[in-house]
C-alpha positions in Angstrom: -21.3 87.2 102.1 -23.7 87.0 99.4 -24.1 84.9 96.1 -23.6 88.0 94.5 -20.0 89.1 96.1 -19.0 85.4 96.0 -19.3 85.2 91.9 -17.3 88.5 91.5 -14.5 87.5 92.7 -14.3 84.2 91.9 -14.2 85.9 88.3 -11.3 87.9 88.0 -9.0 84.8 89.6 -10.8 82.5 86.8 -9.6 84.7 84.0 -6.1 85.7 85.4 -3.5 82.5 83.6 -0.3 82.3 84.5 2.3 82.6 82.1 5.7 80.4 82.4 7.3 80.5 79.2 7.4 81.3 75.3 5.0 80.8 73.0 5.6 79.0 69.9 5.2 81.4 67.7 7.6 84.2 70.1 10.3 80.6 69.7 10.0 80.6 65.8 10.4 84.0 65.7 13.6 84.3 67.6 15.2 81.5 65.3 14.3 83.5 62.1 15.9 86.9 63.3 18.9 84.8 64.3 19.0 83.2 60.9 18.5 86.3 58.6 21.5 87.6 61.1 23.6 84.4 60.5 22.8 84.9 57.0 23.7 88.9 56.9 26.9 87.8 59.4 28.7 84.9 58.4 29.9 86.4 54.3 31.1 89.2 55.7 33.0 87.5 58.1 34.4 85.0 55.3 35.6 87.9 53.4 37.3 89.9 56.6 38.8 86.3 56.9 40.0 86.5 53.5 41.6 89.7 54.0 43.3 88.9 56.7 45.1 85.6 55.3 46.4 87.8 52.3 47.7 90.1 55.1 49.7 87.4 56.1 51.9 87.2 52.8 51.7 90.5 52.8 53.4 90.7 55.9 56.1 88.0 55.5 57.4 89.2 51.6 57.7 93.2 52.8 59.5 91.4 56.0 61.8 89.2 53.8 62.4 92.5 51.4 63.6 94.3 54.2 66.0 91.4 55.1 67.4 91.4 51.5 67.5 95.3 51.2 69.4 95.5 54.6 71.9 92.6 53.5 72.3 94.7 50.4 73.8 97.9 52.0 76.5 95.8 53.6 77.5 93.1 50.6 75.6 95.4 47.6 74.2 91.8 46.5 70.9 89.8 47.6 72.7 86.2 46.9 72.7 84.5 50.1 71.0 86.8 52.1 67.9 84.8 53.3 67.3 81.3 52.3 63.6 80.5 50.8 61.4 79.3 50.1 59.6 80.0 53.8 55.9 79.8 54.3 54.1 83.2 56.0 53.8 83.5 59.4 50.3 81.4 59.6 51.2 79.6 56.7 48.9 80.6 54.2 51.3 81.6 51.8 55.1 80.3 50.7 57.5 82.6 49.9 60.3 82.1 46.9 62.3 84.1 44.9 61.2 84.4 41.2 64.3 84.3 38.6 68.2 85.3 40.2 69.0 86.7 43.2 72.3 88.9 42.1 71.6 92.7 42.2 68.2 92.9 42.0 65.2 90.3 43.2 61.4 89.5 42.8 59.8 87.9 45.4 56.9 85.8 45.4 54.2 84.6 47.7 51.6 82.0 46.4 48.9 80.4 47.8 47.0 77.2 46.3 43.5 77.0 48.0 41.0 79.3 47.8 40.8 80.3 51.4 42.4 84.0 50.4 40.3 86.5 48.6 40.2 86.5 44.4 42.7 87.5 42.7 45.2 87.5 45.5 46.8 84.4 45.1 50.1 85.4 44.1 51.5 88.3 45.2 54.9 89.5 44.3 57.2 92.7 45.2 60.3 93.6 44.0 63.7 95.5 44.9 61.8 98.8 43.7 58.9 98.2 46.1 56.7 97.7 43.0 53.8 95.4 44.0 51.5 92.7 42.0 49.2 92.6 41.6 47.5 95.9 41.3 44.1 94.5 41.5 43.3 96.1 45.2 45.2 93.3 47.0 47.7 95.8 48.3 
C-alpha cells in the first residue's frame, strides 16, 4: 500500500468523534423549557385546586339542604333535623346554620385560610335554593 492510500484513510477515522452524551448547552436548554412550563403549569393548577376545594362546600351545604328539606316533608319543620356545625367532606369548609332553624333555614359554609379561590369564602344557601354569593362561586 502506498503513503498515499495510507494518509486517506487514516483521515476520515481522525475526524469521526464519538458522541456519548449532552452538551452543555442541549442540558441548559432542557432546564429552561421545563421551567417556562413549571412557570405556565403550576398557577393554573393552584387555581383548578382552588376550584375544587370550594366544590367541596359546595357539595356538603346542597347535601345538608337536602337532609333538612327531606326532614321537612315528614315533620314540616327543620328544628332537629341534622345537627351542625359539620366540616365538608375534605374539611375545607364548616358547615352551620345562620339565625333559627324553625320553618325556614340559611346555611352556611365558611372557610378561614386562603387555600379556596377569592371571594368564596363563605358560601351560604337557603330553603329557596337561593345561593351566595353570586360572585361566580356557584
Amino acid at each position: 500500500m502506498t503513503s498515499y492510500h495510507r494518509f486517506c484513510h487514516q483521515i476520515p477515522s481522525a475526524r469521526v468523534r464519538r458522541s456519548t452524551g449532552f452538551t452543555l448547552i442541549e442540558l441548559l436548554i432542557t432546564v429552561a423549557i421545563i421551567g417556562i412550563l413549571a412557570a405556565i403549569a403550576y398557577p393554573s393548577y393552584q387555581n383548578y385546586v382552588k376550584n375544587a376545594r370550594v366544590s367541596d362546600g359546595q357539595a356538603k351545604l346542597l347535601e345538608i339542604a337536602g337532609q333538612l328539606e327531606r326532614c321537612y316533608t315528614n315533620s314540616y319543620s327543620y328544628e332537629g333535623c341534622v345537627s351542625l356545625p359539620v366540616d365538608s367532606e375534605k374539611g375545607f369548609y364548616e358547615i352551620n346554620f345562620e339565625g333559627d332553624a324553625g320553618s325556614t333555614f340559611t346555611l352556611k359554609a365558611t372557610h378561614d385560610g386562603g387555600q379556596v379561590r377569592s371571594g368564596c369564602e363563605t358560601l351560604k344557601v337557603d330553603q329557596t335554593g337561593k345561593t351566595t354569593p353570586e360572585s361566580g362561586c356557584w
